[in-house]
N, C-alpha and C positions, 0 to 999 in steps of 0.2 A: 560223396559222389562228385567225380570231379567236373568242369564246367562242360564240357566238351561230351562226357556223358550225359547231362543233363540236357544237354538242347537237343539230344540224339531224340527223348522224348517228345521235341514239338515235331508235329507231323501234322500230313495234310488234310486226313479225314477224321474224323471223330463222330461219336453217338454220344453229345450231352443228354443227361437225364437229372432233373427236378421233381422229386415227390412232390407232389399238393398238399399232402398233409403229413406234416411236420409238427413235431412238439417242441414250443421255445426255439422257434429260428429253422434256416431250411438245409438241405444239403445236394448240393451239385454232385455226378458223377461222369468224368470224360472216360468214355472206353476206348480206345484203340480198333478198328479195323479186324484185326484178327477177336478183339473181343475182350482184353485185358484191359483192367482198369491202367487209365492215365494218371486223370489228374481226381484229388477230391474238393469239394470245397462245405464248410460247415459254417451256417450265416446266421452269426449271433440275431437274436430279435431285439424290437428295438433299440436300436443304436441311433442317438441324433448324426454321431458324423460316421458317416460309410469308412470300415476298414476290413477289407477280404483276403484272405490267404488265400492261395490256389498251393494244395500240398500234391505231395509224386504218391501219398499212400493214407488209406483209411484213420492209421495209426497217431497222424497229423505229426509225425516226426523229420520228414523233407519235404521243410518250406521251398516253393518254386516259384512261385510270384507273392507280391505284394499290390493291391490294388488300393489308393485312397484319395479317398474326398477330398479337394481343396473346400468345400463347405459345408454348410449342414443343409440336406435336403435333396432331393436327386430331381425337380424340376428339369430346371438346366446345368445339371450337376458338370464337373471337370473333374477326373478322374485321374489319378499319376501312375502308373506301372513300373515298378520298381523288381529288379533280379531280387530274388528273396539270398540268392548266395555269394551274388557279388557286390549289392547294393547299385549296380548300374540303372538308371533310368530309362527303361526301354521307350516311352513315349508315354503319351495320357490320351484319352478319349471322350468328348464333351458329348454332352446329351444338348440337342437342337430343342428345348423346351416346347416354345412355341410350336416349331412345327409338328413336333411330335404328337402336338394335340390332335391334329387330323392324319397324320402318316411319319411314323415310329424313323425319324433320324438322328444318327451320331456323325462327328465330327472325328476325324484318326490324325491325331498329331505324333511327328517323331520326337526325339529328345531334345532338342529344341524349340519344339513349340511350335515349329511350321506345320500347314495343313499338309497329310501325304495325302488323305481318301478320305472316306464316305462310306458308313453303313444305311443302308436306307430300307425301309418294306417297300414293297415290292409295287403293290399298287394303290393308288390315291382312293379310287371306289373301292376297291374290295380293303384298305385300310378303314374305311369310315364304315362299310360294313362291319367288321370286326367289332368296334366300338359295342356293335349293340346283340349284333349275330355270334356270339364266340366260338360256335362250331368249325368257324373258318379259319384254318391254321394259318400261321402268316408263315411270309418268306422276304429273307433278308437279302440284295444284292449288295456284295462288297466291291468297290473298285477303289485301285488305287492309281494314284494319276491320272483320274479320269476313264481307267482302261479295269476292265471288269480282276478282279484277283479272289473272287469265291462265292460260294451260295451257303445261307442258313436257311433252311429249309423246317419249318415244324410238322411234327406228324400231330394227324387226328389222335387221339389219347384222352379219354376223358378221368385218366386218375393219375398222371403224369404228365410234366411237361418237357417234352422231344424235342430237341432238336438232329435234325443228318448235317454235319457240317463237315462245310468242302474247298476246301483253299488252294486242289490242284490248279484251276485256272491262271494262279500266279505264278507261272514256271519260272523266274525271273529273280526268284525271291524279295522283290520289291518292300511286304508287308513280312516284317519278323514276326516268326509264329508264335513267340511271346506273346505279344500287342495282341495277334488272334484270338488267343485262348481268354486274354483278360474282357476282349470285347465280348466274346459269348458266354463267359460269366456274369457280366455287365447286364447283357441279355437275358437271360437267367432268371439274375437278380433283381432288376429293374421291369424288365416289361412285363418278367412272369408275375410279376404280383397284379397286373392287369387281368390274368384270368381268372 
């Protein structure tokens, strides 16, 4: 697949899905709008240092991204996004540890390592609700530059974990829909083991 087809694949809306239950590790599934699968993702169980493929098919034969841990642990983990086909560094994506303990935020660096944005939940009380109410979907606002670039939205589901995700708001293309896709695998990965 050549490079120019492959990013034809990042698009702006998606329906991730996370089974809850999983044998020996989990598996992400990004459908496309019309309803075709995008992306898959299959997440070895424990692994002390985070390493995720994000593939273009069930088959795990076209790698699309590469996500990894600069450490062991995902606290306040640092995340590097890497082209799985060109080896380019798209950016990385820091988990805000601390604050995350009352209200779920990341940090969106580009490939150099400057802050572009901000994943964030949505609200500080109904975040501290969730902690203990789990019936309450969360919702993620993305912005970059300060200036809103999408929504992660979860749906109620109680034997999967949903997200509607929607990055039309950044008509600008600001946030490379690489970075996107590896944030809400990130999400996924990370916050879904919170439910």
């Amino acid at each position: 697949m050549s490079t120019s087809t492959a990013l034809t694949r990042y698009q702006d809306r998606y329906t991730a899905k996370k089974a809850l239950f999983a044998f020996m590790g989990s598996e992400f599934r990004f459908f496309a709008p019309e309803g075709g699968l995008a992306f898959f993702v299959k997440q070895k169980a424990f692994k002390l240092k985070e390493e995720i493929t994000v593939f273009g098919d069930e088959a795990q034969k076209q790698a699309m991204l590469r996500i990894k841990a600069r450490g062991i642990g995902d606290f306040a983990g640092t995340y590097d996004v890497v082209d799985a086909a060109t080896g380019e560094t798209v950016g990385a994506l820091k988990r805000e540890g601390l604050k995350s303990l009352l209200r779920d935020e990341w940090t969106v660096l580009d490939a150099g390592g400057a802050l572009i944005g901000k994943i964030q939940e949505d609200s500080g009380v109904l975040a501290l609700l969730r902690r203990f109410i789990k019936l309450i979907p969360q919702r993620f606002a993305v912005t970059v530059g300060g200036e809103p670039a999408g929504d992660i939205q979860q749906r109620f589901n109680p034997f999967a974990l949903v997200y509607d995700v929607d990055f039309s708001k950044d008509t600008g293309g600001r946030l490379d829909r690489r970075l996107a896709v590896a944030a809400v695998t990130l999400l996924l990965a990370i916050e879904g083991r919170q439910q």
